[in-house]
N, C-alpha and C positions, 0 to 999 in steps of 0.2 A: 406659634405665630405664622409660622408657613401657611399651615391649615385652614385660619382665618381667611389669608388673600387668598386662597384657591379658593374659596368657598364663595367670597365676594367677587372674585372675577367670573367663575362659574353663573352666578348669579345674576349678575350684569349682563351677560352673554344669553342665558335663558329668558329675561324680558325682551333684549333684543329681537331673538329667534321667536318670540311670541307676539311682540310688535309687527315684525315682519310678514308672520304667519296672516296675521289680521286685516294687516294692510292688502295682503296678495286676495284674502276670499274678499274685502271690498271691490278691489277693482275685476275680479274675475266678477261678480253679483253684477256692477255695471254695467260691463259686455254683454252680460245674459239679458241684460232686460231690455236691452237695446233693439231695436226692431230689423231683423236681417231683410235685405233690398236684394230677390234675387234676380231684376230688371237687366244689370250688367252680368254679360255674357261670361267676362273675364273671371269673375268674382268668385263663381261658382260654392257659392255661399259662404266664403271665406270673410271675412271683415276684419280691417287691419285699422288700429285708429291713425290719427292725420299723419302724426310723424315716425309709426315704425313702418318697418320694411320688414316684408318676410322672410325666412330664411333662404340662401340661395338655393337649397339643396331643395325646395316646394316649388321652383317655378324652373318653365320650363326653356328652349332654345330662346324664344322670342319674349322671354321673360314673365308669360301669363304664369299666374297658379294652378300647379297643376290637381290632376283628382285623381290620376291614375295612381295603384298601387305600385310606389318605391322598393318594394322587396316580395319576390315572390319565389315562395321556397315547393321543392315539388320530393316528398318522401321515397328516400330510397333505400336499399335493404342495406347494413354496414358492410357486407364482404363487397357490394358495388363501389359504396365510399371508400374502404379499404384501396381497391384496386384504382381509382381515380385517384388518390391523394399519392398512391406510389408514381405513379404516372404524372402526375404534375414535378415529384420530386424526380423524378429520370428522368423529364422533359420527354414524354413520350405519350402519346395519344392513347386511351386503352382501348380496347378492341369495342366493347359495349357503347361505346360512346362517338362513335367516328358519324353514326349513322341520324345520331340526335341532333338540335340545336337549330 
């Protein structure tokens, strides 16, 4: 009997997530066909429909969207990172790095 309700709550749960699945490429397909307006400066080809707001973390002091790259990672060898993670843990500047940033 158990096995039944799992089976039909699972169930329930799978149209759900497949409802939902359908619903979301509707309205992504909408956005797509929609004509991007790249006239406003601020916009920077962004298009946000009437009533969302972007996330805080994409705009910038004065509140435009930004296009700059949020994370920008630069490859370094592990005994470097080794040495910099000891040094943040000892509160201590490594030698390699005083001359960087």
């Amino acid at each position: 009997m158990l096995q039944i309700i799992y089976l039909i709550a699972f169930t329930i749960l799978a149209f759900l997530a497949i409802g939902n699945l359908i619903r979301s490429l509707i309205g992504f397909s909408m956005d797509a066909s929609q004509p991007r307006s790249m006239t406003d400066p601020n916009s920077q080809g962004y298009r946000y429909r009437a009533g969302s707001v972007p996330h805080p973390e994409l705009l910038d002091d004065l509140g435009n969207v930004t296009t700059e790259p949020l994370l920008i990672m630069k490859s370094i060898s592990i005994e470097d990172a080794r040495t910099r993670l000891d040094a943040l843990y000892h509160n201590d500047l490594p030698r390699s790095a005083e001359g960087e940033n």
